[in-house]
Residue, then its C-alpha position, 0 to 999 in steps of 0.5 A: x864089459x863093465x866100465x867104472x865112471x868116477x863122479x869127479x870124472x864125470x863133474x870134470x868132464x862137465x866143467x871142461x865142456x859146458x863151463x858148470x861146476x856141479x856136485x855128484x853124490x850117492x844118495x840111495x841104489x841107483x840115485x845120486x844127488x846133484x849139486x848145481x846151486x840147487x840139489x835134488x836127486x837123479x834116479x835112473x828111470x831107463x837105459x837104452x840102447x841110444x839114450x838114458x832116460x832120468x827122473x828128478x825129484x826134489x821139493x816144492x820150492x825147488x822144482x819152482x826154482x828148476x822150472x825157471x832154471x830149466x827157462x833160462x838156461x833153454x837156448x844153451x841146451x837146445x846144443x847140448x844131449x840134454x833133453x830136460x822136460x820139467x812137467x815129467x820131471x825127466x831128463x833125458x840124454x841123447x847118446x848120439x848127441x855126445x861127440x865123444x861117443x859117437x865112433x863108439x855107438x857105432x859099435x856097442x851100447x849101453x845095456x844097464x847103468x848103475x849108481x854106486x857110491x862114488x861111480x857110475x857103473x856101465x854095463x857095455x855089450x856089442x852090437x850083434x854084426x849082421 
């Protein structure tokens, strides 16, 4: 199944749960450009069956400034999918940590994801039944 996630459905959905505004841009195939006081850019390093695995690259000046974003903001994402390593520069999101997917995991998964240029595109399949 191929699902279509608007960018402004997903900066809402952002905003509603964790109170961050946030902008989200096509930038190339497969990269995006997010905005949350800073900009860099977000390309999709890999997806698995429980999890989608990121890479961010940005300037010098602005990896400094992730880095200490990234130290501030430590306790909130402990509670939150996010897995944010800024030495690697990845980010990784936990599947089974989003609440609202957790009855779907149980019986699919996420086989591609794809930027375009205003959605994200999911490829869904279904957990073989043993």
């Amino acid at each position: 199944m191929r699902l279509e996630i608007p960018y402004s459905n997903i900066q809402e959905y952002i905003y509603i749960r964790y109170h961050r505004n946030i902008r989200i841009k096509n930038s190339e195939v497969d990269k995006i450009r997010i905005s949350y006081f800073i900009s860099f850019i977000l390309t999709i390093e890999e997806v698995k069956p429980d999890e989608v695995i990121f890479r961010y690259k940005a300037n010098m000046i602005v990896n400094l400034l992730l880095k200490s974003i990234r130290f501030l903001l430590k306790n909130k994402l402990e509670n939150t999918p996010v897995k944010w390593d800024s030495h690697t520069r990845e980010v990784v999101i936990d599947l089974k940590k989003v609440k609202e997917l957790t009855k779907f995991l149980k019986f699919s998964f996420i086989s591609e994801l794809h930027f375009a240029d205003e959605a994200t595109v999911l490829i869904i399949d279904l957990k073989s039944i043993s």
